[in-house]
N, C-alpha and C positions, 0 to 999 in steps of 0.2 A: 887436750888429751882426755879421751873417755876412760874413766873408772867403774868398774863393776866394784860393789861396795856392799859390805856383806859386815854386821856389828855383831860379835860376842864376848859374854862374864860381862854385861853391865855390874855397875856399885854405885852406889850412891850415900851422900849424906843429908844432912837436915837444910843443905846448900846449894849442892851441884851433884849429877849425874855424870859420874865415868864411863866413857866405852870405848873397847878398844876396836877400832876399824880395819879390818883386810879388804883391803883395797888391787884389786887385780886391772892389768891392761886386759880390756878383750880380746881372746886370741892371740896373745902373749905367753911366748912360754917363759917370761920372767917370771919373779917369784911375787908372793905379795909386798905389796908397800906399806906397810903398819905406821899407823897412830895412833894417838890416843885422841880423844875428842871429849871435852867437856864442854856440859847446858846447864843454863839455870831451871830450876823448875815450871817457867815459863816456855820451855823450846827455844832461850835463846843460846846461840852458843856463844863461851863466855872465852874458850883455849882450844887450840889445836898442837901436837907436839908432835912431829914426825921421830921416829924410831928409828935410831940407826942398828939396832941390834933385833933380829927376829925372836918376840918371847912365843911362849905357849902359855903360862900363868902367870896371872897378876892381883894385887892386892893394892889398897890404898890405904894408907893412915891417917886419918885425919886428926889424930894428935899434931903430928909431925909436918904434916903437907908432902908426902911421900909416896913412891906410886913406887913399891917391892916386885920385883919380878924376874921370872926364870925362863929358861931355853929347856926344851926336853933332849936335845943334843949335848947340854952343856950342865949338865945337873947340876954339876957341883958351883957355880957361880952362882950368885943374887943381883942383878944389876939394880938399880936406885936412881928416883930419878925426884928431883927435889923442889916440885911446884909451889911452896911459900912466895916466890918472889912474882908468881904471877896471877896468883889466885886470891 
């Protein structure tokens, strides 16, 4: 399957490069398919995490290993998503 793929809100730390991916079928009136995508400062990539939930903004903590983020449909939720175990 072909994906049109389209990256916005990079972040990064002294480590790895976050971005979140909108990922469209061409010609699909589905919606997009979100992940997140993480590189080392080399261009390798190091994590992929498919999104079951469509956000609109996101942040990363890297205290915590935590990637904070919200729906503009859904405002009042934070969804949380807890990369320590793979990063």
């Amino acid at each position: 399957m072909d994906l049109a793929s389209f990256y916005i809100y990079p972040q990064a730390d002294d480590k790895y490069i976050y971005v979140l991916s909108n990922n469209k079928i061409p010609d699909s009136q589905e919606s997009f398919l979100q992940e997140l995508q993480v590189w080392d400062w080399n261009g390798q990539p190091v994590a992929n995490f498919k999104l079951n939930k469509p956000i609109s903004i996101w942040s990363f903590s890297s205290l915590d290993k935590k990637i904070y983020a919200m729906n503009k449909s859904e405002s009042n939720i934070i969804y949380s998503l807890d990369l320590s175990s793979e990063l």
